[in-house]
DOTORFI-804195 format. One record per residue: z, y, x of N, C-alpha, C in turn. Coordinates in steps of 0.2 Angstrom, whole numbers, plus 5000, padded with zeros to 4 digits. Layout:
ZYXZYXZYX
...
//
This chain:
476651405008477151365007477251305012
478051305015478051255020478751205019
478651155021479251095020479451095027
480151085024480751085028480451005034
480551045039480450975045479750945045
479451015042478551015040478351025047
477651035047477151065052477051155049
476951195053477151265053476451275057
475951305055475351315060475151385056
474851415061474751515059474251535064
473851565061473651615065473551695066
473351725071473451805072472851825077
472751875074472451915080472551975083
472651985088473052075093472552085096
472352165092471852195097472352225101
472052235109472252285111471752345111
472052415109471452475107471952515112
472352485115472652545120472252535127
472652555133472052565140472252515145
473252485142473352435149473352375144
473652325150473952255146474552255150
475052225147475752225152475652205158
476052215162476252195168476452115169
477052125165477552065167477352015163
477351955166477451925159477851915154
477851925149478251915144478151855138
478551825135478751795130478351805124
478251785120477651795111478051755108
478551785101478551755099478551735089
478351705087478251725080479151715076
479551755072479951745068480051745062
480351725059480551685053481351695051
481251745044481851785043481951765037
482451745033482651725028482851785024
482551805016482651875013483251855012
483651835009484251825008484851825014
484951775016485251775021485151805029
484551825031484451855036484351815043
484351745040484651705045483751715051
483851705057483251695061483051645063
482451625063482051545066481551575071
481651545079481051575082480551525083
480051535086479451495088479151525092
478951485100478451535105477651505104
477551545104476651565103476551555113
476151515114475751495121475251555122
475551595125475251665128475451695132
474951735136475251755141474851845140
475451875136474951945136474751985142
474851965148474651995153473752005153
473651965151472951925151472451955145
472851995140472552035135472352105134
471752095138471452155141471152215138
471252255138471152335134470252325131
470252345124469652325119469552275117
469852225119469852145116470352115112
470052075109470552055103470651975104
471351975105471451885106471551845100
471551795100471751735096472251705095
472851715094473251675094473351605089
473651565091473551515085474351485089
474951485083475651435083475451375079
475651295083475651255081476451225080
476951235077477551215077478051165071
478351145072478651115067479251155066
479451155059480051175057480551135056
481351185057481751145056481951095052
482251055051482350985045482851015041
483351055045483851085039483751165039
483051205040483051255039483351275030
483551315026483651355023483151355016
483051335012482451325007482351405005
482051435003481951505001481351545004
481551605004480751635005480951685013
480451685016480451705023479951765026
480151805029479851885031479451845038
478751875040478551835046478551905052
478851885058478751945062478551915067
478351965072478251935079478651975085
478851955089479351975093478951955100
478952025104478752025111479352045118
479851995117480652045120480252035129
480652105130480752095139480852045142
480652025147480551965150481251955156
481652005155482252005160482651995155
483151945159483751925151484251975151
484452005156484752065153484652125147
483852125148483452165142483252135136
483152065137482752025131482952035126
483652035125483952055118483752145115
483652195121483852235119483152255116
483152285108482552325104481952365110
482552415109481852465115481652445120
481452375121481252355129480952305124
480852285118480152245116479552295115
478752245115478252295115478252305108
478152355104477952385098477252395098
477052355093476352365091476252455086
475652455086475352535085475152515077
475152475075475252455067475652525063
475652565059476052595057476352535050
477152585049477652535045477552455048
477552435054477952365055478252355060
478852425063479052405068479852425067
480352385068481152355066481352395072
481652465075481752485077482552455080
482852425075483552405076483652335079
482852285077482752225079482352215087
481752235087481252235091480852215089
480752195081480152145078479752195076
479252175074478552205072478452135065
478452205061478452135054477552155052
477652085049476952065050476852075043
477152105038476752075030476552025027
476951965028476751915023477551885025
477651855018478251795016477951735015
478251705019478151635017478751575014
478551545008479151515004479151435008
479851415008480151375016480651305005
479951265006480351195001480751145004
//
């Protein structure tokens, strides 16, 4: 449970069980989706996945504030890795998809995490 213009602090961990780590660097970013409205809220996560190397499992930790007139109700958590070119960032099949089966938004580019979190 978090309050509006609260402190927003989360943490994750990403294995990587594949064989590379990206090239380019890219953008992490955690989102915040509104069930109701759909509306989006992002936050960057200080990472640089180039640097997360095949068999290892990082740490991430977001330290963020939320917005003051964010939206009260309940929120979907995802995570969003877009292409690091602004031509592509927006577009879906150019973010990384995680190997999670059932958490990846094909029409968005997010990788949902499973968990809501309720926004007082």
């Amino acid at each position: 449970q978090l309050s509006r213009g609260g402190r927003f602090q989360m943490g994750l961990e990403i294995a990587n069980d594949g064989f590379a780590n990206p090239i380019k660097p890219r953008g992490v970013r955690v989102v915040l989706r509104n069930l109701a409205s759909k509306q989006v809220y992002t936050f960057p996560i200080n990472t640089d996945p180039r640097f997360w190397e095949p068999d290892k499992t990082q740490a991430l930790m977001l330290d963020a504030t939320l917005p003051g007139d964010i939206p009260t109700g309940d929120y979907e958590v995802l995570l969003h890795l877009p292409d690091p070119a602004p031509n592509l960032a927006n577009r879906p099949e150019y973010a990384i998809r995680l190997a999670n089966p059932n958490v990846w938004e094909a029409a968005t580019g997010y990788n949902l995490l499973q968990h809501t979190l309720k926004v007082q």
